[in-house]
PDB file of N, CA, C and O in Angstrom, chain B, residues numbered from 101:
ATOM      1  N   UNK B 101       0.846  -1.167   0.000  1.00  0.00           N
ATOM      2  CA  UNK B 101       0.000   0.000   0.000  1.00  0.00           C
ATOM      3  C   UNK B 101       0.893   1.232   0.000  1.00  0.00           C
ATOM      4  O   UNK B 101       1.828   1.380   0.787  1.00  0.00           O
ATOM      5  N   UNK B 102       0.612   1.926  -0.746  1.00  0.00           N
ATOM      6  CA  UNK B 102       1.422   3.494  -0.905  1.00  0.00           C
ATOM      7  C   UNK B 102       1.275   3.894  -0.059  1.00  0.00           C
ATOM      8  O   UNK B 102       0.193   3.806   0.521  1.00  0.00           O
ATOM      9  N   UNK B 103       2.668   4.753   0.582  1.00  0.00           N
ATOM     10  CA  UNK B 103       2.475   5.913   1.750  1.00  0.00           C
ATOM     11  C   UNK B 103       1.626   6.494   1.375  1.00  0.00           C
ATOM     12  O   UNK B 103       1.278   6.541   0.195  1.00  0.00           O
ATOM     13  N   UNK B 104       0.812   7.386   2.823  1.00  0.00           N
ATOM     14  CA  UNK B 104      -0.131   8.571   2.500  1.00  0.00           C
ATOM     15  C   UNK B 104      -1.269   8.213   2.434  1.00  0.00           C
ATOM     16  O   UNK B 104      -2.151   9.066   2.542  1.00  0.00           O
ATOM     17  N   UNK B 105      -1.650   6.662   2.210  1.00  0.00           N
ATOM     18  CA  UNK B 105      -3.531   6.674   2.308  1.00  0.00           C
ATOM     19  C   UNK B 105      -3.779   7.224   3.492  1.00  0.00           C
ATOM     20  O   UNK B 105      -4.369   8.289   3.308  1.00  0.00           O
ATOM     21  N   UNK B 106      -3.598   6.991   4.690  1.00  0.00           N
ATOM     22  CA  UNK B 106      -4.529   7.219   5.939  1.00  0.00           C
ATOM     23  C   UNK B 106      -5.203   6.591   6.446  1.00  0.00           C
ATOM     24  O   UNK B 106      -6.220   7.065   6.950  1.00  0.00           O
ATOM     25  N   UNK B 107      -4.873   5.109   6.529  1.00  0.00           N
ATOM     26  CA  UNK B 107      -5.789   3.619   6.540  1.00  0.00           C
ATOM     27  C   UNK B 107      -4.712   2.782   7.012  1.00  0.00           C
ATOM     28  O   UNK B 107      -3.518   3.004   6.812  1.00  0.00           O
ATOM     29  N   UNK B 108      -5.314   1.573   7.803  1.00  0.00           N
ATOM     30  CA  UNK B 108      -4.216   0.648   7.762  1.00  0.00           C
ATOM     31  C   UNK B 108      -5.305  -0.577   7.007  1.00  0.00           C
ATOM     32  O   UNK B 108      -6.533  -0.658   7.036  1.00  0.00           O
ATOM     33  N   UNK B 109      -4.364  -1.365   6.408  1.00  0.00           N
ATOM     34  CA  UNK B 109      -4.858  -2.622   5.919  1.00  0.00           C
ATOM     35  C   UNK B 109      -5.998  -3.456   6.276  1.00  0.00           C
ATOM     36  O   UNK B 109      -6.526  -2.535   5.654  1.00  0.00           O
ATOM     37  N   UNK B 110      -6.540  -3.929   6.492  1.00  0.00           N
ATOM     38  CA  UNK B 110      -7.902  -4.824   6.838  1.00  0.00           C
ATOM     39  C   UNK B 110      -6.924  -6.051   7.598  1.00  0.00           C
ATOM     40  O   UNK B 110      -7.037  -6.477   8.747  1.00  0.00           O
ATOM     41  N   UNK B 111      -6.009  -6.422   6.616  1.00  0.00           N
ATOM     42  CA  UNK B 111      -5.468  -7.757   7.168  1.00  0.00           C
ATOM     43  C   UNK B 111      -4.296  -7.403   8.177  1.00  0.00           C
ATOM     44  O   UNK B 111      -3.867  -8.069   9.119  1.00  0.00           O
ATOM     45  N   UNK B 112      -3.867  -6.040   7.660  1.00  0.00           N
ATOM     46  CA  UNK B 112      -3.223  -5.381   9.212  1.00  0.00           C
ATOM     47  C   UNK B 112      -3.598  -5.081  10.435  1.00  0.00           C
ATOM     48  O   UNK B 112      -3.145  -5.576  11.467  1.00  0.00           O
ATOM     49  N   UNK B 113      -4.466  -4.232  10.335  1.00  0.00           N
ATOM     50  CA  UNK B 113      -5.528  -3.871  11.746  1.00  0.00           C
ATOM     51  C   UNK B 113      -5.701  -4.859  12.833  1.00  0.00           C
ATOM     52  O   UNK B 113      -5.126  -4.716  13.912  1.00  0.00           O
ATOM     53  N   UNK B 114      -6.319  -5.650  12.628  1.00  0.00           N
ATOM     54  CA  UNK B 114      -5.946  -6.225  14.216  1.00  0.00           C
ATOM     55  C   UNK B 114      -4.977  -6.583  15.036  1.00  0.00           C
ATOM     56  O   UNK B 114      -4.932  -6.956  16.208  1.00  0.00           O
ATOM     57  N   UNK B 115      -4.011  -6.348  13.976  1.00  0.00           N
ATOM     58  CA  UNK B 115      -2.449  -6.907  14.811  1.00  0.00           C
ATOM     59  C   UNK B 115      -2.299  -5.344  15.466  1.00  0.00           C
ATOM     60  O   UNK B 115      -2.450  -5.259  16.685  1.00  0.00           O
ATOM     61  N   UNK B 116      -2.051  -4.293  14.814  1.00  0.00           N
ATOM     62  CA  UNK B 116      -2.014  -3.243  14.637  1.00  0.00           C
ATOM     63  C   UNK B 116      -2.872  -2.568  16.048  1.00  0.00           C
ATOM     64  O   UNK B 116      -2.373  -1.902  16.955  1.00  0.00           O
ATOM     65  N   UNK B 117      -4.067  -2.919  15.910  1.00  0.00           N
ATOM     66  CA  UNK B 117      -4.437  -2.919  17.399  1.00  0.00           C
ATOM     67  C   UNK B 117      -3.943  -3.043  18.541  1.00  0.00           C
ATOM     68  O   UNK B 117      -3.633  -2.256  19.435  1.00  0.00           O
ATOM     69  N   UNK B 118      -3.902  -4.289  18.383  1.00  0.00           N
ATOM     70  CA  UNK B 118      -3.356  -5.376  19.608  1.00  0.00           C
ATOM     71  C   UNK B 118      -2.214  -4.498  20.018  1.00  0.00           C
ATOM     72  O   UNK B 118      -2.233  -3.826  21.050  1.00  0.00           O
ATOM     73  N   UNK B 119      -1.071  -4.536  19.043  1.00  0.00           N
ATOM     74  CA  UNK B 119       0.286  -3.831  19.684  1.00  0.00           C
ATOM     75  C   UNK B 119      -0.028  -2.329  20.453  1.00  0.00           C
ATOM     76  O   UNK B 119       0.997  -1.879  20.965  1.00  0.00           O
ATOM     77  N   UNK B 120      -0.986  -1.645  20.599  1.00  0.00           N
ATOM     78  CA  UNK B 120      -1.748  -0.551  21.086  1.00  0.00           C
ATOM     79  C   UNK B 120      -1.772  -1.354  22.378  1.00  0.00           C
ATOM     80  O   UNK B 120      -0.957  -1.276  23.298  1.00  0.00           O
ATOM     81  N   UNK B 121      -2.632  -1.986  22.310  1.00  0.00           N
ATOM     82  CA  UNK B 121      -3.317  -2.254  23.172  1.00  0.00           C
ATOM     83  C   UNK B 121      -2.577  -2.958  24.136  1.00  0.00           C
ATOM     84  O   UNK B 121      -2.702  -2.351  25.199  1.00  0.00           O
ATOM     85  N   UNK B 122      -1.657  -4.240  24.313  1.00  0.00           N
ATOM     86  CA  UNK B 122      -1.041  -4.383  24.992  1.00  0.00           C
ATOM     87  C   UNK B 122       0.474  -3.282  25.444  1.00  0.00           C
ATOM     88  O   UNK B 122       1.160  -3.346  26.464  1.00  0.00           O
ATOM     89  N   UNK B 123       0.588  -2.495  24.453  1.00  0.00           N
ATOM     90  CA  UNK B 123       1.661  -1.504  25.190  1.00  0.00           C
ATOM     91  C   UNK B 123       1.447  -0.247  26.085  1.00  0.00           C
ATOM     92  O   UNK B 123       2.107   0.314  26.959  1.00  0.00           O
ATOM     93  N   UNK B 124      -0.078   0.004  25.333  1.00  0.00           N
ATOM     94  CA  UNK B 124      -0.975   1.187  26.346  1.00  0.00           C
ATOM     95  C   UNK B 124      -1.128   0.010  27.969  1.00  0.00           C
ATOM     96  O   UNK B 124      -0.708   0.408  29.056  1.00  0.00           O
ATOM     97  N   UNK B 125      -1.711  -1.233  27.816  1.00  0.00           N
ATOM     98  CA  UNK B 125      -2.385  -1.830  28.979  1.00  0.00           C
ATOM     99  C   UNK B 125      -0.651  -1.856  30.412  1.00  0.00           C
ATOM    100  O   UNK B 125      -0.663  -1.588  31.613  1.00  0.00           O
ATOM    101  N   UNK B 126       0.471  -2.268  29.555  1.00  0.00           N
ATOM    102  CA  UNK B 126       1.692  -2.171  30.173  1.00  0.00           C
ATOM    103  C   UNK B 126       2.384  -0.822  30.663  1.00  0.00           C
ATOM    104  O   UNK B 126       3.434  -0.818  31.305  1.00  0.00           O
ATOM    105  N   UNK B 127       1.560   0.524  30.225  1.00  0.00           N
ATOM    106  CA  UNK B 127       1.674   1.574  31.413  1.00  0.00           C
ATOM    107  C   UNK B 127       2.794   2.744  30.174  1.00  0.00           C
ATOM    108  O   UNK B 127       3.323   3.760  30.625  1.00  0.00           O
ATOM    109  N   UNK B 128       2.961   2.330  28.675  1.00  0.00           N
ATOM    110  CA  UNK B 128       3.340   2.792  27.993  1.00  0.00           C
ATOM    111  C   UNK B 128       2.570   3.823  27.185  1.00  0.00           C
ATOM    112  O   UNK B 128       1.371   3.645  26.967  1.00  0.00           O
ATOM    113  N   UNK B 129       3.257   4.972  26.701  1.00  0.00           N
ATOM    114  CA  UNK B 129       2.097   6.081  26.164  1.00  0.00           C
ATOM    115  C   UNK B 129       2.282   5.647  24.831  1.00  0.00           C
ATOM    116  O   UNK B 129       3.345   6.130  24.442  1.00  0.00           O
ATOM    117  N   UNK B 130       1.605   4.774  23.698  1.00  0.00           N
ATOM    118  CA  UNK B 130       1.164   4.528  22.542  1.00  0.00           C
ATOM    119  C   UNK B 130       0.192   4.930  22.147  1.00  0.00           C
ATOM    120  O   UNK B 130      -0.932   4.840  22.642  1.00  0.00           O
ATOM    121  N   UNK B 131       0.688   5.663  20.741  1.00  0.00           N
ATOM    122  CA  UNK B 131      -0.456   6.477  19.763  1.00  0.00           C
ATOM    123  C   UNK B 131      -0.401   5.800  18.335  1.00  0.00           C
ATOM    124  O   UNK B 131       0.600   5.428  17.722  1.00  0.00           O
ATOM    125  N   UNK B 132      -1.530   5.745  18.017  1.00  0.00           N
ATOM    126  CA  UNK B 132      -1.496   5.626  16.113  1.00  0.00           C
ATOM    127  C   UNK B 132      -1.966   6.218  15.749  1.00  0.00           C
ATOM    128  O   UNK B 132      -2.773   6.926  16.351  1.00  0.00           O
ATOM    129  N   UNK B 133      -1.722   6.259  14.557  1.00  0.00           N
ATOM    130  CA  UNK B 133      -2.483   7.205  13.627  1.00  0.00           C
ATOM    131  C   UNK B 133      -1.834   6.654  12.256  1.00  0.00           C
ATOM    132  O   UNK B 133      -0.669   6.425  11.932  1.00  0.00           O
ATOM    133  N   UNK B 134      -2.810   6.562  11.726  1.00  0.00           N
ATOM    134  CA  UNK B 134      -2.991   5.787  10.030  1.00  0.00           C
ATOM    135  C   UNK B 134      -2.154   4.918  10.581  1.00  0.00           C
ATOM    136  O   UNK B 134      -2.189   4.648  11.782  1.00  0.00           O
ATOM    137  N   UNK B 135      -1.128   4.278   9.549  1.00  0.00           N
ATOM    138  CA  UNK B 135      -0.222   3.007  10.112  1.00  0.00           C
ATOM    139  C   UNK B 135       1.208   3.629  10.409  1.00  0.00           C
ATOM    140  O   UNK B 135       2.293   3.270   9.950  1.00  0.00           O
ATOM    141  N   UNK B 136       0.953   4.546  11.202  1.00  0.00           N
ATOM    142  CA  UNK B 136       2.366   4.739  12.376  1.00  0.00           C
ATOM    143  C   UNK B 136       1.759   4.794  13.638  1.00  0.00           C
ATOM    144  O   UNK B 136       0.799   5.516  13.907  1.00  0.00           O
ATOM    145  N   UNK B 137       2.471   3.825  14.613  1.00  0.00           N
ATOM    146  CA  UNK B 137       2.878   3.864  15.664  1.00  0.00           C
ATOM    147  C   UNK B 137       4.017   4.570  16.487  1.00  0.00           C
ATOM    148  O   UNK B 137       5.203   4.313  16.280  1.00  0.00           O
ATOM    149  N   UNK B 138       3.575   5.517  17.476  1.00  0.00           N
ATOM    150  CA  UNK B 138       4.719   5.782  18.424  1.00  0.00           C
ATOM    151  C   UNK B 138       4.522   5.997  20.004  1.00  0.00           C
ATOM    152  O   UNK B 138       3.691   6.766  20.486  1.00  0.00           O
ATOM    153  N   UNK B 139       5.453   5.167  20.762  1.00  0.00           N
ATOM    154  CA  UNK B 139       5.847   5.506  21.934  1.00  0.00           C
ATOM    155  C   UNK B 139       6.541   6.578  22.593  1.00  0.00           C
ATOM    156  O   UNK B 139       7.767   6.546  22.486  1.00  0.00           O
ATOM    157  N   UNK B 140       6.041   7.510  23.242  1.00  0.00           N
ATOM    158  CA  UNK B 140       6.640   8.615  23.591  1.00  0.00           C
ATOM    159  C   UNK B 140       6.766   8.824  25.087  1.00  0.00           C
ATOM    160  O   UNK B 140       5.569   8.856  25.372  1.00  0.00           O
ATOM    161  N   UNK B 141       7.421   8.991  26.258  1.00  0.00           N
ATOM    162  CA  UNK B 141       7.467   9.823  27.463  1.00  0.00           C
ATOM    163  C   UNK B 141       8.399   9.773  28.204  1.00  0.00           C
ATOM    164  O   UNK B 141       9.041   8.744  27.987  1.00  0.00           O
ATOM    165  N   UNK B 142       8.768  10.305  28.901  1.00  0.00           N
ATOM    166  CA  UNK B 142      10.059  10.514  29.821  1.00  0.00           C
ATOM    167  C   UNK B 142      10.036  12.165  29.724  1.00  0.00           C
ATOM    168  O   UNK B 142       9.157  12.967  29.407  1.00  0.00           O
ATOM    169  N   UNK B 143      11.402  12.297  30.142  1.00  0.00           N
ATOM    170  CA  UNK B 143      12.022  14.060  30.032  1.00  0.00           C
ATOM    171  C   UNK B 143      13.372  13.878  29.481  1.00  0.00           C
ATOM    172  O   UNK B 143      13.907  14.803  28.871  1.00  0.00           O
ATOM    173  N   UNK B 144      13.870  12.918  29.628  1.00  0.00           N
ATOM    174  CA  UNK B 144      15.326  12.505  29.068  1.00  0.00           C
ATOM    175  C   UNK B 144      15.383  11.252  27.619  1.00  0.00           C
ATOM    176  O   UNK B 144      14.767  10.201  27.446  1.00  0.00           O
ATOM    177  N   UNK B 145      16.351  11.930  26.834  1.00  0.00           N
ATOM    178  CA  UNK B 145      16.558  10.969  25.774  1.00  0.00           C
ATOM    179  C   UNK B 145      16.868   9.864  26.361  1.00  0.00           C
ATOM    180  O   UNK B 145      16.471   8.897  25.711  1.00  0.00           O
ATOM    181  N   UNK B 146      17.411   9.592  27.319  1.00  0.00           N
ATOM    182  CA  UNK B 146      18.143   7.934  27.291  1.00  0.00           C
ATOM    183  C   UNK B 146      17.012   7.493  27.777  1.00  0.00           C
ATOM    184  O   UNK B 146      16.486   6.541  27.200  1.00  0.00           O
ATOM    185  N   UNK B 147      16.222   8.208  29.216  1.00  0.00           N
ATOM    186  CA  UNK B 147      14.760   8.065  29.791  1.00  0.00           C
ATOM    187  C   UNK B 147      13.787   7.158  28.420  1.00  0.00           C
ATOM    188  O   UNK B 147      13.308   6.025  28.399  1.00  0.00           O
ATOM    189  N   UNK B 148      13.802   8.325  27.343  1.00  0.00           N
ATOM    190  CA  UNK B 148      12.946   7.757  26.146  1.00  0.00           C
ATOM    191  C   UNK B 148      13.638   6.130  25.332  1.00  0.00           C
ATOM    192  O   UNK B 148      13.177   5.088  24.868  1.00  0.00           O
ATOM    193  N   UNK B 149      14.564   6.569  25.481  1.00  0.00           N
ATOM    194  CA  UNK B 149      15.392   5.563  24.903  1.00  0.00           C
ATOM    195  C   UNK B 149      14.960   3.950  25.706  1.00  0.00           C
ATOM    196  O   UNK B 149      14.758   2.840  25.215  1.00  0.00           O
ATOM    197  N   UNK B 150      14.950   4.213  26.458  1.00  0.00           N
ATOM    198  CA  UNK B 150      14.981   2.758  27.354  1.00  0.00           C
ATOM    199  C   UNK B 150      13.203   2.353  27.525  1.00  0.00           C
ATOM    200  O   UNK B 150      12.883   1.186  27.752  1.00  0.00           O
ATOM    201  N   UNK B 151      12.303   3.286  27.407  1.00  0.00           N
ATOM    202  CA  UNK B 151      10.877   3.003  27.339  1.00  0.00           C
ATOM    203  C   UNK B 151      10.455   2.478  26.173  1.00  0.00           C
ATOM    204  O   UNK B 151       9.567   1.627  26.129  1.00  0.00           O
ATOM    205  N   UNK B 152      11.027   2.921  25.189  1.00  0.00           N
ATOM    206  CA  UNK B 152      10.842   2.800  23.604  1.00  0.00           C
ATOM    207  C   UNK B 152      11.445   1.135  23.491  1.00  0.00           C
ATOM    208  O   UNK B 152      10.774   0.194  23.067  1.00  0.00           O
ATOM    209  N   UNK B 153      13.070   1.040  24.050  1.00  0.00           N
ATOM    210  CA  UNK B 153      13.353  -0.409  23.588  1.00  0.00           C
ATOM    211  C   UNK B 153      12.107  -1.500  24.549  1.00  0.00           C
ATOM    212  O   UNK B 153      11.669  -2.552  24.083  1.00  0.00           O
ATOM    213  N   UNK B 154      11.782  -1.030  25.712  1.00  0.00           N
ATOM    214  CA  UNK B 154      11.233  -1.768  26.631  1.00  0.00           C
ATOM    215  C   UNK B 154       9.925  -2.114  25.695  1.00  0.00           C
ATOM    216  O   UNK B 154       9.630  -3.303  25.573  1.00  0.00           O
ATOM    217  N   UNK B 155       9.249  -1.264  25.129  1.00  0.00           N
ATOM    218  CA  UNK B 155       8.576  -1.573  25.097  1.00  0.00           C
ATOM    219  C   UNK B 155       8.367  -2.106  23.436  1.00  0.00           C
ATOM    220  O   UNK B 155       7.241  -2.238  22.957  1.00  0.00           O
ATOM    221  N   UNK B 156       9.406  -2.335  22.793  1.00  0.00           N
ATOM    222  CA  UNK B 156       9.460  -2.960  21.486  1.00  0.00           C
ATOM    223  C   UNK B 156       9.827  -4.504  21.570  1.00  0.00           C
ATOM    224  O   UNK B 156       9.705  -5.420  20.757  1.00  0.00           O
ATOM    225  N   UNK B 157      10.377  -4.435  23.000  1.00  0.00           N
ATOM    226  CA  UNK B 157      10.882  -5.586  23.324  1.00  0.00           C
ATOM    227  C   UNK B 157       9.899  -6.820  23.307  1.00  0.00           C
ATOM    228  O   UNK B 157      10.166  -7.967  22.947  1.00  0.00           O
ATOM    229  N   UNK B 158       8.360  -6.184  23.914  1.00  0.00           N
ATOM    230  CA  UNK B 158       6.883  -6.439  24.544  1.00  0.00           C
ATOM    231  C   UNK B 158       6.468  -6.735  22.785  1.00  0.00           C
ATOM    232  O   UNK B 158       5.826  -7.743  22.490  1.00  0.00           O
ATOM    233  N   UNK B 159       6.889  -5.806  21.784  1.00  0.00           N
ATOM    234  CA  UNK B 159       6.119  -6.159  20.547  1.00  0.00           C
ATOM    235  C   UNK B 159       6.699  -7.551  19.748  1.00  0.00           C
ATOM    236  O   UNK B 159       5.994  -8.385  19.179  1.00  0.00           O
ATOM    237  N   UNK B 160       8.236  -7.562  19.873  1.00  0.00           N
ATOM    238  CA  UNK B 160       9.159  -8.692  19.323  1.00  0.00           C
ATOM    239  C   UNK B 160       8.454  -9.842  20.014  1.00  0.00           C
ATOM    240  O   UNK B 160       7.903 -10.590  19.206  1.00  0.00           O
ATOM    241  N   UNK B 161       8.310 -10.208  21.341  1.00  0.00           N
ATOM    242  CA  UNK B 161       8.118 -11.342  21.671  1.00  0.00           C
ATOM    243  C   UNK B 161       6.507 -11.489  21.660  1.00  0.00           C
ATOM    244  O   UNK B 161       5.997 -12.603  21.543  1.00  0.00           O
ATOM    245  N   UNK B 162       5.952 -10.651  21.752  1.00  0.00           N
ATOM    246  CA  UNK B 162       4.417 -11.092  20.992  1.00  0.00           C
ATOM    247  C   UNK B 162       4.398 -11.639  19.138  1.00  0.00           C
ATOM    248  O   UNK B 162       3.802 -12.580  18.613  1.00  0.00           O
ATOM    249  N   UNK B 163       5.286 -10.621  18.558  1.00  0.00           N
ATOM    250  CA  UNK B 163       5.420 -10.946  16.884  1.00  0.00           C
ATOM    251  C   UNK B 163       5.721 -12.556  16.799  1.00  0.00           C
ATOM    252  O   UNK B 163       5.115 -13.345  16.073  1.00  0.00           O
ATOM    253  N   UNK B 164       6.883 -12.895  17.777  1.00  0.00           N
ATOM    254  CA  UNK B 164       7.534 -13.984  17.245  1.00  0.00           C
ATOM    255  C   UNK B 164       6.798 -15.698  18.237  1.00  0.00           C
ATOM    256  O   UNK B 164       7.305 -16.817  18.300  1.00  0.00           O
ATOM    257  N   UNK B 165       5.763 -15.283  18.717  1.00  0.00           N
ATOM    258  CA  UNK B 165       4.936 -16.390  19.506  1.00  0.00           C
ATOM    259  C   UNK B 165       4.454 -17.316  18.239  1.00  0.00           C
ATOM    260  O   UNK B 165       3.763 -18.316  18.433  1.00  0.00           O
TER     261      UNK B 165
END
């Protein structure tokens, strides 16, 4: 799918969800919008740095179940 629709896939979306949903439920600030995802909070880069891997960490081992 071309950048720029503003949609995520049909056969994407529920995964797409889910990763929301279990990283919001784990106390992480996750936003989407169309098909980007981002984790954002702290006050410090490394602060961000270490929430962001933490919590990609949470998406890898759900992806790879």
């Amino acid at each position: 799918m071309p950048a720029g629709r503003g949609f995520v896939s049909p056969l994407v979306e529920p995964s797409y969800r889910y990763v929301l949903t279990i990283t919001n439920d784990l106390g992480f600030s996750t936003f989407g919008y169309a098909d980007d995802i981002i984790v954002v909070q702290g006050k410090f880069g490394h602060t961000v740095r270490e929430i962001m891997q933490e919590a990609m960490d949470v998406v890898v081992k759900w992806a790879v179940k």
